[in-house]
N, C-alpha and C positions, 0 to 999 in steps of 0.2 A: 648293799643295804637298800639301793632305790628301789630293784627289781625284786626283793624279797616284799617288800611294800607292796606293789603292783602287785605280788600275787596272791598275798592274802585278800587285796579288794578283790582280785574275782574270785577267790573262793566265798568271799562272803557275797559278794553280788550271787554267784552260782546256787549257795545254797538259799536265799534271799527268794531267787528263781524258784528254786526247786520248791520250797515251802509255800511260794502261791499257786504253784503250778496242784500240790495237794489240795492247798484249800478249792480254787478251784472244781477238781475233781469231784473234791466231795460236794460240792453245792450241785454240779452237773448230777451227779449219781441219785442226789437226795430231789431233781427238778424230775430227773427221769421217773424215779419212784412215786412221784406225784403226778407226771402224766399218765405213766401208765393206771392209776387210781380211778384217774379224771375221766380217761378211756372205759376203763371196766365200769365207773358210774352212768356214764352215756351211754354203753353198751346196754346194761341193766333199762334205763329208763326208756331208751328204743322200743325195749321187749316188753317192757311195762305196758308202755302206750299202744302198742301193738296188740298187746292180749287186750285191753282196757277196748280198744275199737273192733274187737272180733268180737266182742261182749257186745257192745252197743248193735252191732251188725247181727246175731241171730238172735237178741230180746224183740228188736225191731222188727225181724220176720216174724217169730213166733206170737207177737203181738201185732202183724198186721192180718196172719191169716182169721184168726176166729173175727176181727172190726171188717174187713172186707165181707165175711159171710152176711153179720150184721148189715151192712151196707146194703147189700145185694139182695137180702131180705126185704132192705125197707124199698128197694127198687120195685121191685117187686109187686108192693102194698100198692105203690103210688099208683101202678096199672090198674087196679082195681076197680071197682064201683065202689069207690067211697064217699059217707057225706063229708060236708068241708070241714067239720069240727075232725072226726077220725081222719083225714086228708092232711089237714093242719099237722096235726099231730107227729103224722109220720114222715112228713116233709121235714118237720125241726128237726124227727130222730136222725132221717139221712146228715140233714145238715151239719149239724152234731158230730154224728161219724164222720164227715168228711174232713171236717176241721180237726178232731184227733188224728187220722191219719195222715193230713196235714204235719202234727207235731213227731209223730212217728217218722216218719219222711225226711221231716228235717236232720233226726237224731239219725237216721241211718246215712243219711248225705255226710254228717258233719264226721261221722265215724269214717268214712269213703275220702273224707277231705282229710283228714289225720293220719292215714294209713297212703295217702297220694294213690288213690283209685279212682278218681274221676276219670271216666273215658266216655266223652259225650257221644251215641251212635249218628249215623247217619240214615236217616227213613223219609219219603216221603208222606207227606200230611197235608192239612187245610188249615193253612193259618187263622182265616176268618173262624171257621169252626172252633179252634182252639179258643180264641179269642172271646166267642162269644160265651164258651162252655164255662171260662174262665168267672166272666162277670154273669151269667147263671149261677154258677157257684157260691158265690158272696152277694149276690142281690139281695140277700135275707137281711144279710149284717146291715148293709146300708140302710134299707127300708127300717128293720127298727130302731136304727137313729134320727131317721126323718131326713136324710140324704139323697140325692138324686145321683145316679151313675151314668155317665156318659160315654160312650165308645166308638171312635170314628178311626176307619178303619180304609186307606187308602186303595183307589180302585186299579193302582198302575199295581198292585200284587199280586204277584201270578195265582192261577188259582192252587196250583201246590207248588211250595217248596220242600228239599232235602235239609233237614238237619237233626237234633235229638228235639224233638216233641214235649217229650215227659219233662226237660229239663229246663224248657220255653217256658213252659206252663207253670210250672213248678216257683220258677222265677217270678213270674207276674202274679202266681197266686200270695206270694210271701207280700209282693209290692203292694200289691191293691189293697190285700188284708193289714198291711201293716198303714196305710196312708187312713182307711174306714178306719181304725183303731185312736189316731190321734185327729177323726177332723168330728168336731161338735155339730156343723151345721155348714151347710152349701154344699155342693158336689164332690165330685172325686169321677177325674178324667181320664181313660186308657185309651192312646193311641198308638197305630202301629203306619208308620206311613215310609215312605221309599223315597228318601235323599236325592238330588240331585245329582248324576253323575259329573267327576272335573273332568271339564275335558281334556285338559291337557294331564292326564293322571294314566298311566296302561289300563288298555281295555280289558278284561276277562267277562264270561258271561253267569259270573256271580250276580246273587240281587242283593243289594245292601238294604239292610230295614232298622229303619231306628220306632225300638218301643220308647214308649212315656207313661207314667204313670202318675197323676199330679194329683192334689187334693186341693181344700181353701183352709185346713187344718191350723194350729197353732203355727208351725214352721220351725226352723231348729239354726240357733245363731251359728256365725261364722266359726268358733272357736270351738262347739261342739259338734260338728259335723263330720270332724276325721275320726270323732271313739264312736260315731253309730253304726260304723265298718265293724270294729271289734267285736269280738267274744262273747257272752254271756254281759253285752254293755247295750246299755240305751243312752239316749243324750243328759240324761242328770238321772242322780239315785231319784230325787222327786217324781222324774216321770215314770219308772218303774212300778216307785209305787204304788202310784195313781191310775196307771191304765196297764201294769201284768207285763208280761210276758217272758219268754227265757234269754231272751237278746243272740237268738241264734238265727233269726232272719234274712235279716241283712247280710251276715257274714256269709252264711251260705249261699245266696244270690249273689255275691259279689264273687264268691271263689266259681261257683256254677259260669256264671255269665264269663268269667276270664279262662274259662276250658275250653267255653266255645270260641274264644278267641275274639273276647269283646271285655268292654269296662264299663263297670257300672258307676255312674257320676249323678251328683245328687246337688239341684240348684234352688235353695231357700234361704228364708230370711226371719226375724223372727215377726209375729203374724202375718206373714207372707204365705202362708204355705210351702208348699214341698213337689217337685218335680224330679221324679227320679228316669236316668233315660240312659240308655245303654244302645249301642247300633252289632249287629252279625251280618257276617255276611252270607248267607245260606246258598245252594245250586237251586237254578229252577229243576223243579220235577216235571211228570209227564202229567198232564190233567186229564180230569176223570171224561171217562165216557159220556157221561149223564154230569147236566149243571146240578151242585148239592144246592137242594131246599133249608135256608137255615133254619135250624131248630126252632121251637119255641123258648122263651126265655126259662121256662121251668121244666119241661120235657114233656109237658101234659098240656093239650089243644084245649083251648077257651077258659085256662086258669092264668094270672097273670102275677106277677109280684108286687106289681103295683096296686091291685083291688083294694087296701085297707090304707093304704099309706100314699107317699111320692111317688110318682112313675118312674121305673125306669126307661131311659130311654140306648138308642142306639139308633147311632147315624154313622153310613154307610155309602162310601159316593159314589154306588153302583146301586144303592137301594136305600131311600129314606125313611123314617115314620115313628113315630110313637108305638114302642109297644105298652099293652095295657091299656 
């Protein structure tokens, strides 16, 4: 009687077994059915983003070739004998152009960063030259704010370094333009200077260089300074609305600057201004034959951007002065 007892419990415990062992089953089968779901929606939205960035990538060519014609046209002009009203003119039109293809640029970067195509090249260049083509570039914007631009440019920098150019530039065009964009009044500083090496740190015959890009701007508080990295974000809806833009900047310079194997770090306060500064390590290259003459600030001898408005200036501590 005891042992017919004992063996109904484990029939019942068995089939007790057996019935979670079912349920079980079926939750795995029905978790499976959902992963795989989950999979095929990832796979889908992969492919999505992928077509959505091969979009953005030949709208961006097919809209940079006829704005570079323009561009190159208005290049063109400026050689000219022109008078300064028609000269005016067509100096805004470049400028103009260059700041669209600016946004073009961005859109094609940000489709390059979505699809993980960033491959920054290796070339040598003339950082000074970069640098000052950079703030030739935007010397407009500043001047018609009533802004002074400053740019001091360390003379321990070789005369060329190796690294990707377009993406340097590119970077401190987004910084400069984005610091002229929020500063009312006082300057906006671009500096590029060469760090102390530690000594006690391994030698290589890399150059480290830390850019800076600061203004005397509003400045951006402690608590919204991690979403002006983000996306199609600025530091409050308020400032969007106030002063524009796609909040693709930033994010781009921050993903660009981290290809080349550097980070982009941002030290403000609110009206404090803003200092954005990032270090690379780039190879020296081999220097030119011939010392380069740096440009004029506009590309055109005895036109200045300073004539109507603030000067800009650039200092240089292998060459000082006032241009303009």
């Amino acid at each position: 009687m005891h042992s017919r007892t004992i063996e109904n419990d484990l029939e019942k415990r068995v089939e007790a077994l057996e019935a979670e062992i079912t349920r079980l089953n079926g939750l795995l089968a029905v978790e499976t059915s959902r992963s795989t779901e989950l999979e095929k929606a990832r796979d889908f939205e992969k492919e999505e983003n992928r077509a959505k960035s091969e979009f953005l990538a030949n709208m961006s060519h097919e809209l940079r070739t006829p704005l570079s014609a323009v561009i190159g046209f208005a290049e063109l002009l400026m050689d000219m004998e022109l008078g300064e009203d028609p000269y005016a003119c067509v100096k805004l039109l470049k400028q103009s152009g260059d700041g669209l293809l600016l946004l073009i640029n961005n859109i094609l970067d940000y489709s390059k960063i979505e699809s993980k195509q960033i491959r920054p090249d290796r070339i040598g260049f003339d950082l000074r030259v970069l640098v000052e083509d950079v703030a030739s570039l935007l010397a407009i914007q500043a001047e018609q704010k009533g802004l002074e631009m400053a740019c001091l440019i360390d003379k321990a920098i070789p005369a060329q370094v190796v690294g990707d150019p377009q993406y340097i530039r590119q970077v401190l065009v987004n910084l400069v333009g984005n610091v002229i964009k929020f500063t009312q009044q006082g300057e906006v500083f671009i500096e590029v200077k060469r760090p102390m090496r530690d000594p006690k740190g391994p030698y290589d015959d890399s150059v480290s260089l830390e850019f800076s890009v600061a203004d005397t701007g509003i400045g951006i508080a402690p608590e919204h300074q991690a979403r002006i990295f983000a996306r199609f974000s600025q530091a409050e809806d308020s400032t969007a609305r106030r002063f524009g833009g796609t909040g693709l900047g930033l994010t781009i310079s921050r993903e660009l600057v981290a290809a080349m194997g550097g980070q982009l770090k941002l030290e403000s306060g609110p009206d404090k201004g803003a200092r954005f500064w990032f270090r690379l390590d780039l190879a020296p290259g081999q220097p030119p034959p011939h010392p380069v003459t740096p440009a004029r600030v506009d590309g055109r001898p005895g036109r200045h951007p300073g004539a109507r408005g603030r000067r800009e200036r650039y200092l240089s501590q292998d060459y000082r002065g006032h241009v303009g």
